[in-house]
Steps between C-alpha positions, in 0.01 A plus 500: 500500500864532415737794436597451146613905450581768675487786258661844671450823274673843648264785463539869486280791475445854584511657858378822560795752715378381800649701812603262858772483754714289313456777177313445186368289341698409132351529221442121453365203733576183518359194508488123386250281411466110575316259307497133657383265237367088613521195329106577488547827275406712737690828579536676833644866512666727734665786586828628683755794485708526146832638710808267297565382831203328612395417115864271498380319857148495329636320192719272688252355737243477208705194406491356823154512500433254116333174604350607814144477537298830537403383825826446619557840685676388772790337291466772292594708778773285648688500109473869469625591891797223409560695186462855656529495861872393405579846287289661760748429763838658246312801550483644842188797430301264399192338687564098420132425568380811303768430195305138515172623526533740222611286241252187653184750456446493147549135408216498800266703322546322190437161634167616703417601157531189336339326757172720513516464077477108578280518782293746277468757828663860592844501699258697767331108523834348553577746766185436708210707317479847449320720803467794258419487148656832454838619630537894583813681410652827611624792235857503560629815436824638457732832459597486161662689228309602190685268282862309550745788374543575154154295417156636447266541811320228540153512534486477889700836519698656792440454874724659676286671797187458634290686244668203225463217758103625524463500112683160469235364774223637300637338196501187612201483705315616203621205302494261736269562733742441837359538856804550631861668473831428556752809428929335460683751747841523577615740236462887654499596839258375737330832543435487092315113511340620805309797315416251225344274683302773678405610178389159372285500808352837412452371185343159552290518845475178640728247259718352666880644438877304552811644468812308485851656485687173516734522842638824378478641832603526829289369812465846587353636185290236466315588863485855384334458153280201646338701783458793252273273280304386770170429352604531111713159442271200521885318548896602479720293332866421539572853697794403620788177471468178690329374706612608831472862311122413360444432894620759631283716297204252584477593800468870479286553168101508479441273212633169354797420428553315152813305310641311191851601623589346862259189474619318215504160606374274754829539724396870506127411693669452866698809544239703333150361697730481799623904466125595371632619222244481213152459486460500149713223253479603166536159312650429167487126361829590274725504809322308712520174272157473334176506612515206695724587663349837577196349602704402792627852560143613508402217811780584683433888444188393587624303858634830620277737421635632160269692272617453109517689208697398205887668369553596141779546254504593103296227394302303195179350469589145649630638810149700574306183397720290764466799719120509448450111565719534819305780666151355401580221724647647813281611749698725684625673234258816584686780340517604167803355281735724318609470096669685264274393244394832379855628437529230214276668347325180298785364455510095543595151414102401545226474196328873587194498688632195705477699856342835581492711760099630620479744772848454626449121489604193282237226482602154550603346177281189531658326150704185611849529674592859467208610278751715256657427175833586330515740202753330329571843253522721802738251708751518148488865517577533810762266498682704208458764728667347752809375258480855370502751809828448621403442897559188610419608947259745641714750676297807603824681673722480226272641227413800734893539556497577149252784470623597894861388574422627853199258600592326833466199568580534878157354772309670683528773286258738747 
């Protein structure tokens, strides 16, 4: 099966004002969509970020990748970190492995699609068999704005203390079913998230609550608010910076420790298991390069004594079905997995109906290869959308400088 195509189509749509330590969120995401289409006629898709940076290295490697076979990930691998891993090193922030991985991911996905279509069998076949037929997910809720300014509220509405975060749980639980919560900190003082967690605990005896205020502060704050929620937080997540910081903590706090901030790549597994860390890796296949790739993460998580939930980022329907697939089939993957699903609020590139959440859970798509299938009208709208909204990068901090020409940026910020 041959690479004939590679089709890449730049989507936008709309993103709720979504509070977070960086800022907020704009008002609309990005993402892009790849089709791989074989000599055969069969097409594979996937799904990665829609920033113009990483849409350019995207496009370039795509061409790299015509007349490979779909089985071919290893030289497909080898072409893009050739192609990548050299602009990687011109910029000195950047993670060379990660920059590979990122762009590698969703050619991955698209190929394990294509080869379950052929094979006529799920990705979660090609990764091992599923262990679950159903895959729980968390309500992720945030602090949010009624509406971006100037725009109509949307219909989530304001959550801005922990009367709004309540409502917003209840809202979401009540459409989804969840069994679990996960509140994004790291935008008031700690005293503020500490009272709404406290009151999602009032609120919902016995579900299990996280609270992540992504490294925003210091070592010391993080001990203080972790001992004060002592028996509320099922985990913590990214308290504090680093590693050595993330230990530090470790080692004084009553629960778990969890991260999709200092364990990024494999290099990061020695420091971290040797300096105790984390206990808790949240994966994510778009960083990680696919889900073969993260099927690896998960054994090695797995060699130490990891437990595993699963990271999340404004997303679209062939992102959860990859993310479904993945955590079907790893065993140690015990926790429930985080999406932003619900603040697209239906929208999608998928035919409707294609996934579905029931209580808190997405069932297995059992269809061959991914199980989903494009909406070809919905991808061109959202495409115009994209050519049409004028944001070509997701940058939280600078939208929020707008409304607040104050916000810092400065870490820890407590």
């Amino acid at each position: 099966m041959i690479i004939r195509q590679i089709r890449i189509t730049p989507v936008a749509f709309l993103d709720p004002p979504l509070l977070n330590a960086a800022g907020v969120h704009q008002p609309w995401a990005l993402r892009a969509i790849v089709e791989i289409v074989t000599d055969e006629g069969l097409t594979g898709l996937g799904e990665t970020y829609g920033d113009l940076g990483h849409l350019g290295k995207v496009r370039e490697c795509a061409q790299a990748l015509i007349g490979l076979d779909v089985h071919a990930l290893n030289t497909m691998y080898a072409r893009v970190t050739a192609i990548v891993g050299e602009d990687a090193q011109r910029v000195p922030t950047a993670s060379q492995e990660r920059s590979i991985d990122r762009v590698f991911s969703a050619f991955e996905v698209a190929c394990l699609d294509v080869r379950g279509k052929a094979a006529g069998v799920p990705v979660s076949d090609l990764l091992g068999g599923r262990v679950r037929d159903a895959v729980p997910y968390s309500a992720y809720l945030f602090y949010k704005w009624a509406g971006h300014p100037g725009a109509e509220p949307d219909r989530f509405g304001a959550a801005l203390d922990e009367a709004g975060i309540v409502a917003q749980a209840r809202l979401l639980i009540r459409e989804y079913g969840f069994a679990s919560i996960k509140l994004k900190g790291g935008v008031f003082p700690p005293d503020e998230e500490i009272a709404a967690i406290r009151a999602l605990h009032e609120a919902f005896p016995g579900v299990p609550l996280r609270l992540d205020p992504n490294a925003t502060w210091s070592v010391e704050t993080s001990i203080r608010v972790a001992r004060e929620l002592d028996g509320a937080l099922q985990y913590l997540e990214d308290p504090t910076a680093g590693i050595t910081g993330m230990a530090e903590v470790a080692a004084a706090v009553p629960m778990p420790l969890a991260t999709n901030m200092c364990v990024v790549t494999p290099e990061h597994f020695p420091p971290a298991t040797a300096a105790r860390a984390i206990d808790v890796l949240l994966l994510d296949h778009h960083y990680w390069g696919g889900l073969t790739r993260s099927s690896h993460i998960a054994t090695m998580c797995d060699a130490f004594g990891l437990g595993m939930s699963m990271h999340s980022n404004s997303h679209l329907g062939i992102s959860l079905a990859a993310m479904t697939h993945l955590a079907a089939t790893t065993p140690n993957l015990t926790y429930a997995c985080d999406t932003h699903t619900p603040w697209q609020n239906g929208q999608d590139v998928l035919t409707p109906g294609t996934l579905r959440f029931t209580n808190g859970s997405v069932p297995v798509p059992t269809g061959p290869g991914l199980g989903v299938e494009l909406d070809r009208d919905a991808l061109a709208v959202m495409n115009e959308q994209y050519e049409k909204c004028g944001i070509v990068a997701r940058d939280d901090t600078s939208y929020m400088r707008r409304i607040n020409p104050s916000f810092p940026s400065t870490r820890p910020r407590w």
